[in-house]
C-alpha positions as CSV (number, residue, x, y, z in Angstrom):
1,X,95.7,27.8,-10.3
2,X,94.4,26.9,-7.2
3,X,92.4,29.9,-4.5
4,X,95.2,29.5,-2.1
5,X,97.3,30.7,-4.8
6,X,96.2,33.9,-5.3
7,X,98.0,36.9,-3.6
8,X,96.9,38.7,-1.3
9,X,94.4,36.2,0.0
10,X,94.8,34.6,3.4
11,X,93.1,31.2,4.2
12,X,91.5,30.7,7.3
13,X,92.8,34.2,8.8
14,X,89.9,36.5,10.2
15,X,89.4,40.1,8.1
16,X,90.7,43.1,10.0
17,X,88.1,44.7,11.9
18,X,86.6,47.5,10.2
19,X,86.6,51.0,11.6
20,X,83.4,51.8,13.3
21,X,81.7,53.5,16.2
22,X,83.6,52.0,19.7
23,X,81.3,50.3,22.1
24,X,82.1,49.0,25.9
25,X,80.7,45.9,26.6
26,X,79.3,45.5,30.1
27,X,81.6,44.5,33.1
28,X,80.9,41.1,34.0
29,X,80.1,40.7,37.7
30,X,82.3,38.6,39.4
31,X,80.9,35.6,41.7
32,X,82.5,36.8,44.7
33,X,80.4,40.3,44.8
34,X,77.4,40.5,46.6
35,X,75.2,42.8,44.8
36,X,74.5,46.5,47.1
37,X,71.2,46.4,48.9
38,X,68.5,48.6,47.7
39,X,67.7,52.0,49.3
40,X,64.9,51.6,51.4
41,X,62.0,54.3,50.2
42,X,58.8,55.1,52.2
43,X,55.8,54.5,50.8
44,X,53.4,57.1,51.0
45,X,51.0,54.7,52.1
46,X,52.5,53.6,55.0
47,X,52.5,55.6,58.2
48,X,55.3,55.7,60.5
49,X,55.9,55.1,63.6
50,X,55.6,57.1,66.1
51,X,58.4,57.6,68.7
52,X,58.3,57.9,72.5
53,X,54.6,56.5,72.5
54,X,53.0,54.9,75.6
55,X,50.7,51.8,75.0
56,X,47.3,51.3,77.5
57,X,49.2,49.2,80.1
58,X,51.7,51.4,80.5
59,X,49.4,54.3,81.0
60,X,47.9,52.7,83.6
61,X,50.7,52.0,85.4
62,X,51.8,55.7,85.5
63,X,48.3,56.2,86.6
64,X,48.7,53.5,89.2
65,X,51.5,55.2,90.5
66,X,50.1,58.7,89.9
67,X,47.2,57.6,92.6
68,X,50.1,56.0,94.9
69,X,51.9,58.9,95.1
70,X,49.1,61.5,95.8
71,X,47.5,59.0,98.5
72,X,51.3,59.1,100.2
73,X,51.3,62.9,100.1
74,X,48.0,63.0,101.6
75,X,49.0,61.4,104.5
76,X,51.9,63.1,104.8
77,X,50.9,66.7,104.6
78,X,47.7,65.9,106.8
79,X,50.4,64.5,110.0
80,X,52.5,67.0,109.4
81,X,49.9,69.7,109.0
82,X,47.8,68.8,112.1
83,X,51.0,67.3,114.0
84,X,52.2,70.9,113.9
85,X,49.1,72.4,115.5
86,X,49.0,69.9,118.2
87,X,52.5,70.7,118.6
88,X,51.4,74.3,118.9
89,X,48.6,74.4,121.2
90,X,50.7,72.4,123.3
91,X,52.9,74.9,123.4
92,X,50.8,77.6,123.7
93,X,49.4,75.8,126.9
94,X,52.9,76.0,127.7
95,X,53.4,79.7,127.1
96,X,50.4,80.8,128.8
97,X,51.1,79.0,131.9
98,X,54.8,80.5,132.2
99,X,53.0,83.9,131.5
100,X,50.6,83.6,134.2
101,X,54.0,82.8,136.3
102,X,55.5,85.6,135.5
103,X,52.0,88.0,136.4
104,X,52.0,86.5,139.8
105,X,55.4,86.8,140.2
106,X,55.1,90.8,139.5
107,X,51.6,91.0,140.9
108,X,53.3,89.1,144.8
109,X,55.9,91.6,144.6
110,X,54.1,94.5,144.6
111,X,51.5,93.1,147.1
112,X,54.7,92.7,149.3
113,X,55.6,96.2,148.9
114,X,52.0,97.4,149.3
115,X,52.2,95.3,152.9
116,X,55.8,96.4,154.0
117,X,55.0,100.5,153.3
118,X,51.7,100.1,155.1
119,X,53.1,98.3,157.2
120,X,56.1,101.0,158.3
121,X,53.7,103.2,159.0
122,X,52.6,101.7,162.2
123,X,56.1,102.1,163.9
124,X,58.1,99.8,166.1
125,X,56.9,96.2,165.2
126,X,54.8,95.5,162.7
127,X,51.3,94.1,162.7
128,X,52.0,89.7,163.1
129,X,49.7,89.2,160.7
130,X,50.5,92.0,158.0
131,X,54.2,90.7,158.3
132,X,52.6,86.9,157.6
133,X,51.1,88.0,154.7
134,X,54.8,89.6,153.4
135,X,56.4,86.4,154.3
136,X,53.8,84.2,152.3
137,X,54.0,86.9,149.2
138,X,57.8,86.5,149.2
139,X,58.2,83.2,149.9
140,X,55.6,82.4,146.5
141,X,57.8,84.8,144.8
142,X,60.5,83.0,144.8
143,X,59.3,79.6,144.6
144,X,57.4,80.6,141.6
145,X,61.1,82.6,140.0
146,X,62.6,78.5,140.5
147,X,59.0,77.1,138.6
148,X,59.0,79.3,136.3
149,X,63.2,78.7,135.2
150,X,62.1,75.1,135.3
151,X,59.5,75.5,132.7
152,X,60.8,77.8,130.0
153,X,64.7,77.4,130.0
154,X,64.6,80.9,127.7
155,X,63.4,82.6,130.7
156,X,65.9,80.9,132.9
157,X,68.8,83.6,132.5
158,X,66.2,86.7,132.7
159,X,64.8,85.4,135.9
160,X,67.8,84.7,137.5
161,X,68.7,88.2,137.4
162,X,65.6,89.0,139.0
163,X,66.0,86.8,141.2
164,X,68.9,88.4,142.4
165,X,66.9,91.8,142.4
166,X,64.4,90.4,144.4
167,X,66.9,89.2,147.3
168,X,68.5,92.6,146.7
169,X,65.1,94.2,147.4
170,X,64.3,91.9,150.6
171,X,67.7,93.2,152.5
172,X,66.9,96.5,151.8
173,X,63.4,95.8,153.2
174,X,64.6,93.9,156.2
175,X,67.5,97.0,157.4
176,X,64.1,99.7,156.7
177,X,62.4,97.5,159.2
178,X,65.7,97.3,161.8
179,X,66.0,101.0,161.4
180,X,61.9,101.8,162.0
181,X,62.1,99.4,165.3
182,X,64.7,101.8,167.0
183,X,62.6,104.7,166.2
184,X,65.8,106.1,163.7
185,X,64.5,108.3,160.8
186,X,66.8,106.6,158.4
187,X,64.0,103.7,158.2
188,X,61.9,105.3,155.9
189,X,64.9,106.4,153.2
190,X,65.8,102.5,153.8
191,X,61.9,102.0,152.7
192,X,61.7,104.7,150.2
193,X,65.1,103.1,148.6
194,X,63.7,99.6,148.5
195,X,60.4,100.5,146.4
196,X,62.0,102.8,144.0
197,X,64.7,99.6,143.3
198,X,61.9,97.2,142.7
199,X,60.2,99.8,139.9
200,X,63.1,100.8,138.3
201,X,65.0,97.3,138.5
202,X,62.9,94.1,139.3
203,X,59.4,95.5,137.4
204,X,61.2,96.3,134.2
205,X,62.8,92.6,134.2
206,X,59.2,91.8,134.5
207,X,57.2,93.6,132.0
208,X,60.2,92.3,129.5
209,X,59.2,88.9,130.4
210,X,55.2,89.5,130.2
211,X,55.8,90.6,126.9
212,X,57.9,87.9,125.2
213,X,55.6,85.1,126.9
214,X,52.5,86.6,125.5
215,X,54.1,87.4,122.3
216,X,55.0,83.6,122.4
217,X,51.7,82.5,123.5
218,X,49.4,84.5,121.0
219,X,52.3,83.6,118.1
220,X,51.4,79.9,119.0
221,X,47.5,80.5,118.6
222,X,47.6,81.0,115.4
223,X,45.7,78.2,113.1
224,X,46.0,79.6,109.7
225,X,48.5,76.5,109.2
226,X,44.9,73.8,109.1
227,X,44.2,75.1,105.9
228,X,47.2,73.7,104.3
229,X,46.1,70.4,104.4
230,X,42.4,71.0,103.3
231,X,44.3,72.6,99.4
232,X,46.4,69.8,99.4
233,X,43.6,67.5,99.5
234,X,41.3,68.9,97.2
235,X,44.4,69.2,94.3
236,X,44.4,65.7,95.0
237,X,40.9,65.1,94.7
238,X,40.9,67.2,91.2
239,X,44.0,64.7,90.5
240,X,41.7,61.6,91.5
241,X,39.3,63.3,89.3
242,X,41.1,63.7,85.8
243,X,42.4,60.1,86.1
244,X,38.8,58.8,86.7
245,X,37.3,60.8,83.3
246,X,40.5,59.4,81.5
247,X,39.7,55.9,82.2
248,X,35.7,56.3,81.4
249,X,36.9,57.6,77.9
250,X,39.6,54.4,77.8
251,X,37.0,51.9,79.0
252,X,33.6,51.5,78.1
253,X,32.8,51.2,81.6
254,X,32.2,55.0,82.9
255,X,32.9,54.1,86.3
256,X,35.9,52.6,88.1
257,X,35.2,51.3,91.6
258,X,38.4,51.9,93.4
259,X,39.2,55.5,92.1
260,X,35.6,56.3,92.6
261,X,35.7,55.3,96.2
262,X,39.1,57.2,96.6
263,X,37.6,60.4,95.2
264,X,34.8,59.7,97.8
265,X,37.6,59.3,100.8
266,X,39.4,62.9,99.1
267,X,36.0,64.7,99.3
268,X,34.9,64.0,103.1
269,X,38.5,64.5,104.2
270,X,38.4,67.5,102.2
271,X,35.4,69.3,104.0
272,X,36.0,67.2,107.1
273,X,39.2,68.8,107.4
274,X,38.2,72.4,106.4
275,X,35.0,72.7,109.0
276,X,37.9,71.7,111.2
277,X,40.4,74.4,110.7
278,X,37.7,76.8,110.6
279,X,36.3,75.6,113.6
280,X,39.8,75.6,115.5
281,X,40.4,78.9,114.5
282,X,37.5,80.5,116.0
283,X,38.2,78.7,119.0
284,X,41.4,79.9,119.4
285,X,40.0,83.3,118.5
286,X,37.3,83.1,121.0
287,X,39.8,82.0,123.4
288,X,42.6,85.0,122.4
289,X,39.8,88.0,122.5
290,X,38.1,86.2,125.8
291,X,39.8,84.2,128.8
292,X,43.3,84.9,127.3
293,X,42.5,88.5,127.1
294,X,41.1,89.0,130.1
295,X,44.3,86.9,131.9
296,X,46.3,89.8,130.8
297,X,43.8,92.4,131.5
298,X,43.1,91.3,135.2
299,X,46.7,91.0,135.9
300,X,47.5,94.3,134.5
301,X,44.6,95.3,136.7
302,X,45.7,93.8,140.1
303,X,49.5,94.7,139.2
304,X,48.2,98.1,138.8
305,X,46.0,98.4,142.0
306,X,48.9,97.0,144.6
307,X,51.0,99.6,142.9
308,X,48.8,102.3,143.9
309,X,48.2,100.8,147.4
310,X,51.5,100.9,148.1
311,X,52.2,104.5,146.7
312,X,49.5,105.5,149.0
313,X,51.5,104.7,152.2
314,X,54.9,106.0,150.5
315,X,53.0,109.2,150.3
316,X,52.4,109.6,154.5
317,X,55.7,108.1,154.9
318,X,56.6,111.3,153.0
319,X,54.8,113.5,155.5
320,X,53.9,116.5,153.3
321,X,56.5,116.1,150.3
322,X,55.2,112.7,148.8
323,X,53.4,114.5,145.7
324,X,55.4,112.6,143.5
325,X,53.9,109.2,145.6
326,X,50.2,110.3,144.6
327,X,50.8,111.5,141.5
328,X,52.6,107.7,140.8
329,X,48.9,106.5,142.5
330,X,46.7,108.5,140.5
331,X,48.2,107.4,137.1
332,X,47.6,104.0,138.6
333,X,44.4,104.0,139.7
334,X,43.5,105.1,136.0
335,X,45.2,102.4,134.5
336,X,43.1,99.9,136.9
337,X,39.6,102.1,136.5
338,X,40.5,101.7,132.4
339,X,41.3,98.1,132.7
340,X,38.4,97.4,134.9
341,X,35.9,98.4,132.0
342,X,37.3,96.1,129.7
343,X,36.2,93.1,132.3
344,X,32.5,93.5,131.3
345,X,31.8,90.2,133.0
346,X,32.4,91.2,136.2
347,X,30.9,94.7,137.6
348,X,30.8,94.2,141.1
349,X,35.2,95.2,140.9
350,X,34.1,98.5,139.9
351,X,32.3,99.0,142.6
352,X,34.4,97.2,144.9
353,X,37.3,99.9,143.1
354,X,35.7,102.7,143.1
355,X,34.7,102.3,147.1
356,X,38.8,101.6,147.8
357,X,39.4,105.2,145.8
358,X,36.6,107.1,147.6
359,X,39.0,105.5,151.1
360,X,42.1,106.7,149.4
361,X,40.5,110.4,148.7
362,X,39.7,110.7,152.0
363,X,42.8,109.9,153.7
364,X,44.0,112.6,151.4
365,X,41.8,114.8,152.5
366,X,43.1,113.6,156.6
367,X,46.4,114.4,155.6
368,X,46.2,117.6,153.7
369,X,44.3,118.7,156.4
370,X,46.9,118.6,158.6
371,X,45.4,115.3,160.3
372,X,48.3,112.9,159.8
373,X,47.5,110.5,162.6
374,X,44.4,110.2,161.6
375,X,44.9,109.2,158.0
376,X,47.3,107.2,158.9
377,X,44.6,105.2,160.9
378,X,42.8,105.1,158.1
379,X,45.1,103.6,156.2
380,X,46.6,101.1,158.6
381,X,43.2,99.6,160.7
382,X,41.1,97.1,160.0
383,X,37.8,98.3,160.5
384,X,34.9,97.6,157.4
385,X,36.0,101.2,156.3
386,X,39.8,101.2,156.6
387,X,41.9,101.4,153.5
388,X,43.8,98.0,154.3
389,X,40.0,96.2,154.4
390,X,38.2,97.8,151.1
391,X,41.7,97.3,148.8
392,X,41.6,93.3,150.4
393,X,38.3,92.7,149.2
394,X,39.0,94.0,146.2
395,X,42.8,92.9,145.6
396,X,40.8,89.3,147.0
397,X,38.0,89.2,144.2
398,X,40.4,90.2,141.9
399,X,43.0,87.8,142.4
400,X,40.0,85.2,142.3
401,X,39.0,85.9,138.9
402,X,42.8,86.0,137.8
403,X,42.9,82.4,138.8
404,X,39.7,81.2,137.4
405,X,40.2,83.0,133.4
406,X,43.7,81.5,133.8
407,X,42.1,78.2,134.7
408,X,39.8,78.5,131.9
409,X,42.4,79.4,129.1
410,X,44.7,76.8,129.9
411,X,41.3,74.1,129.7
412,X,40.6,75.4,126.8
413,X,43.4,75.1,125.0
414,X,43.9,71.5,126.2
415,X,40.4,70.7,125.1
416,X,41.4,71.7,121.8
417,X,44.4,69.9,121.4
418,X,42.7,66.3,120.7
419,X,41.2,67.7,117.8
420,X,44.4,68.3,115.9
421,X,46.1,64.7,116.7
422,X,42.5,62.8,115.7
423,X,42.5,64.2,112.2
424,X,46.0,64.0,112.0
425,X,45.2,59.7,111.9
426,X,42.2,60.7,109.9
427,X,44.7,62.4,107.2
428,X,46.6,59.5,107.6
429,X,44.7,56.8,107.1
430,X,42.7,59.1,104.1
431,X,45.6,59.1,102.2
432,X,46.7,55.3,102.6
433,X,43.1,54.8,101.6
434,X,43.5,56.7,98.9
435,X,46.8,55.3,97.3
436,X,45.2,51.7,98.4
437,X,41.4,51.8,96.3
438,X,43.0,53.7,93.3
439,X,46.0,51.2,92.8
440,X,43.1,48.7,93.3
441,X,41.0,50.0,90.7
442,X,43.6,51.1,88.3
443,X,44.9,46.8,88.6
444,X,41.6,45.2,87.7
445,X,41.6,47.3,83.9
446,X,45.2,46.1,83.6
447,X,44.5,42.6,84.1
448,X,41.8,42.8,81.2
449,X,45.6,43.4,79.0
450,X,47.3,40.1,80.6
């Protein structure tokens, strides 16, 4: 019997599989699936990189710039700096001038009433010349009133309305003067009228207007603003600085030409510019505590003495009731005797003072004594020893050294003024300088990158 024949027995048919432990073969990749990229890892051995970094050339082009910007800020703080105090002491000029106005202005007015009460006292028609000298003060008053509108429009509304006092105060004057010509006792109330108007009206408007000009004026001599410039150069200058040591660390040269010679420029405009604004600011306080000083002294002075003069003929105009009149002198003639002291420079208006008051005590002395006539005299003639002629040399010399310290303030602040517009070029021309040599300095180490 042939293999084939047996049972059971399959020819050429694979054996079951026999049971066993189950294993899963491997999926096969298929061609069209790109295998996943590896996660990128860090080696421990390589550093990384830092972010937000600057290289050399760029660092010297924020220096480059650093230098531009300081040189332009230089040059703009220094003209605006020293612009300002030109600008001031201009102004100041200004101020002074309209305040030395306004003195005359007060100091005329009085005068006139001094000359109109005196004056009176003759009877009938006044003395040609006396009423000359009233013409010439009122006439100056005015014109002066117009100047002084002109030159400080602030003033312009204040000085109209004492302007209008002022022609207010003339009519007055001018119906006391019809009234004494036909002998009529009404006159002197006309008079008496007219100079109590002028203090309680015209000489308040006045004394506003002294104030707020010499407020203005001293306000305008202040030079504390010329040291702003002088900080704002020497930050720059330690700016200039710290970029030089930067680049001598960088470089293996120590010393860079360009910011070397712009620290150089920062440190002399630096001092230059601080012996300057110490130097302008004693001026200006040599000039406030001397000529400017004594403007306002003198004028408080000769305001002062014409007000007494002319109290002293209200007081015989009074005949025997003008107490109030001499006590108005006396507090006068203190102010001027205080005032006087304070004018060291010139003694001989003491004296010159002192002989007017040793007139005025004794006309007193005439008219208490019952003498009326007589003191009157006195205080109308024009002999060496008359009232009128002591108070004119004195009101004269007075008047004369007004003029001259008022000269002398107003030169001196315009000699000042060039000083302020010179180093305002100089501050300009420093700080283009300055942005100039350090850009040019900074460029020659950025070339050696190129």
């Amino acid at each position: 019997m042939s293999q084939a024949s047996h049972p059971g027995v399959a020819t050429g048919v694979a054996a079951p599989p026999v049971a066993g432990p189950t294993t899963t073969a491997p999926p096969v990749a298929r061609p069209d699936t790109a295998p996943a990229p590896p996660v990128p890892t860090q080696s421990a051995a390589t550093p990384a990189t830092a972010v937000g970094t600057m290289d050399t050339p760029q660092r010297l082009r924020l220096l480059s710039l650093g230098v531009v910007v300081v040189g332009i800020l230089v040059a703009l703080v220094g003209v605006l700096t020293f612009s300002y105090l030109a600008v001031s002491l201009s102004r100041a000029k200004a101020d002074t001038a309209q305040l030395i106005r306004v003195q005359k202005i007060q100091s005329n007015l009085l005068s006139a009433d001094a000359i109109a009460t005196n004056a009176f006292l003759v009877g009938g028609l006044e003395p040609p010349a006396q009423r000359a000298v009233y013409d010439q003060a009122m006439s100056s008053t005015s014109s002066l009133i117009v100047e002084a509108s002109q030159a400080q429009p602030a003033d312009a509304e204040t000085l109209s309305a004492l302007n209008q006092q002022v022609v207010s105060y003339a009519a007055t004057i001018e119906q006391a003067r019809a009234n004494n010509r036909q002998g009529l006792p009404v006159g002197a109330q006309y008079l008496r009228n007219a100079s109590a108007e002028l203090r309680s009206t015209a000489l308040p408007i006045l004394d506003n207007l002294v104030s707020s000009n010499a407020e203005r004026a001293a306000d305008e001599m202040d030079a504390r603003a010329g040291y702003v410039f002088p900080i704002i150069a020497l930050l720059a200058l330690a700016g200039v600085i710290i970029g030089q040591v930067w680049l001598a660390r960088r470089f293996k040269r120590k010393i860079n030409v360009g910011m070397l010679t712009s620290a150089a420029v920062l440190l002399v405009i630096t001092i230059a510019s601080l012996v300057a604004a110490i130097q302008l600011s004693s001026t200006l306080s040599s000039i406030t505590n001397g000529s400017f000083a004594a403007v306002n002294t003198a004028a408080d002075t000769r305001i002062d003495a014409n007000n007494a003069k002319s109290n002293e003929s209200l007081t015989l105009i009074a005949r025997g009731s003008g107490q109030a009149f001499e006590a108005a002198w006396k507090s006068s003639a203190d102010s001027v005797a205080a005032n006087l002291q304070r004018l060291t420079d010139r003694p001989e208006l003491v004296n010159q003072w002192q002989a007017y008051t040793d007139v005025h005590g004794e006309i007193r002395a005439l008219d208490d004594g019952g003498r009326w006539d007589r003191a009157v005299a006195q205080a109308t003639g024009s002999d060496p020893e008359s009232s009128n002629t002591v108070f004119g040399t004195f009101d004269t010399n007075l008047a004369g050294y007004l003029d001259g310290v008022s000269q002398e303030t107003s030169s001196s602040l315009a000699g000042i003024q060039p000083i302020a517009v010179v180093f305002a070029i100089l501050a300009l021309l420093s700080g283009v300088a300055v942005a100039l040599l350090g850009r040019w300095g900074i460029a020659a180490r950025l070339k050696e990158y190129r």
